[in-house]
N, C-alpha and C positions, 0 to 999 in steps of 0.2 A: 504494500500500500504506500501512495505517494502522503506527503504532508503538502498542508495549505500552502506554504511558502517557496517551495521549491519547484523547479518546471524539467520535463524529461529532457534528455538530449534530443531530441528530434525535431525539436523544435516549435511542437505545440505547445498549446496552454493547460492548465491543468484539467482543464473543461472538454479537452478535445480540439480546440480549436485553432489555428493557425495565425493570430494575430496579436501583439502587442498592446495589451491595457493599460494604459495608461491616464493618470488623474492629470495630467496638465493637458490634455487633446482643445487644441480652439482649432471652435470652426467659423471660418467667416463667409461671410455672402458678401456677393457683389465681385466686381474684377477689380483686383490686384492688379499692382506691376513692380517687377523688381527691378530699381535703379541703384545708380552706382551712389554713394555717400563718403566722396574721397577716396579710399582705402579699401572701406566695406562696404557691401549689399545694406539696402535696406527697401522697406514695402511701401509704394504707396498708392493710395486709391483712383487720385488724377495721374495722369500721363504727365512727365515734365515739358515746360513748353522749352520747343525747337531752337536749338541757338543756331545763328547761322554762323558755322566755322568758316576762322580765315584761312585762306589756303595758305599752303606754306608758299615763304619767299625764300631762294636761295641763289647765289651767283649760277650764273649757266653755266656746261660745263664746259663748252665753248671759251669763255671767261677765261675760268680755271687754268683749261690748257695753254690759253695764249698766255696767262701770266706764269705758265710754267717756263711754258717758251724762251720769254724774256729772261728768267733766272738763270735756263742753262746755257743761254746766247751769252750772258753775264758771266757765268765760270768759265767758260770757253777764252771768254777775250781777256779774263784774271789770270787764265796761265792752269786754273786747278786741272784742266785736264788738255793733256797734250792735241786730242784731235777729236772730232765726232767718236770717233771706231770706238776710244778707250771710256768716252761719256758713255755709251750705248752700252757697254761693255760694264761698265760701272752701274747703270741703272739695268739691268737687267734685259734692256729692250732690244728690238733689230736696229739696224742702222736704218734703214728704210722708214721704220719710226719716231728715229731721233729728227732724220730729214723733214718728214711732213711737219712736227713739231716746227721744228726753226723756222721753214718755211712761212708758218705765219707772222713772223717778224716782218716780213717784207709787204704787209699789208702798207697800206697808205697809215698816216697816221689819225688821220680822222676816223677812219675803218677802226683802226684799233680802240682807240675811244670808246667806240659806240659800243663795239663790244665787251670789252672792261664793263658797261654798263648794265649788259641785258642778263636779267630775272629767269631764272624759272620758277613758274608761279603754279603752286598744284603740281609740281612732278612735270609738267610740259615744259620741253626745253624750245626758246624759241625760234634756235638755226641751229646745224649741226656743223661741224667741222665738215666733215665732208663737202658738203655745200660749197663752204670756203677753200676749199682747195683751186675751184674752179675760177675763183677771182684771183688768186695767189698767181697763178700761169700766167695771170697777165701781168707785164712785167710795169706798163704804164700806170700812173697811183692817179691818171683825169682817165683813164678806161676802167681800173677798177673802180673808183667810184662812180663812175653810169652804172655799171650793173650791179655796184653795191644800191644805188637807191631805186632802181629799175624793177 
């Protein structure tokens, strides 16, 4: 024979039954919703109203690169590295990618400017490098800028 207070292994009740009795059980009506409270969950009846998120802002990576650009065009003409091969060599990358790099030095300098400027806003970046390789070929800086604002 079982006693009152104890429950079998098997995970019944002692009644036969398969659920958990418990004196703190609340039941509520109505819809819930569970929002966030800093750190924690917590419940509440109204829905929270809508914030409208700002999207992120971040330098484009376009930016990025061209101020990388500058940095290694900068160690290059300081001496820290004897040639592109031993830069490429030093950063890990092909030589083929150290070239596209530099290559944007040779933008115009207004080109350069505008892009030092530009945003990615929400994850959208808003030119790609690639893009600008095709302005870079042109050696003239009144032809790259037609088709920079064109």
């Amino acid at each position: 024979m079982m006693s009152d207070d104890s429950l079998p292994m098997d995970g019944s009740d002692a009644h036969g039954g398969h659920g958990v009795q418990s004196s703190a059980t609340r039941v509520f009506t109505g819809r819930l919703r569970r929002v966030r409270d800093g750190r924690r969950w917590t419940f509440m009846e109204q829905a929270p109203e809508p914030t409208a998120a700002k999207p992120s802002r971040r330098p484009a990576r376009v930016a990025q690169m061209l101020a990388l650009a500058h940095r290694l065009q900068a160690a290059l003409d300081h001496g820290e590295y004897k040639d592109q091969a031993e830069l490429s060599r030093h950063l890990g990358l092909t030589g083929a990618r150290v070239t596209q790099l530099l290559d944007l030095t040779l933008l115009a300098p207004n080109i350069q400017e505008g892009i030092l400027f530009l945003e990615a806003v929400g994850g959208v970046e808003p030119n790609s490098e690639h893009a600008l390789r095709a302005i870079v070929r042109l050696r003239q800086w009144c032809e790259q800028r037609h088709v920079w604002r064109g």
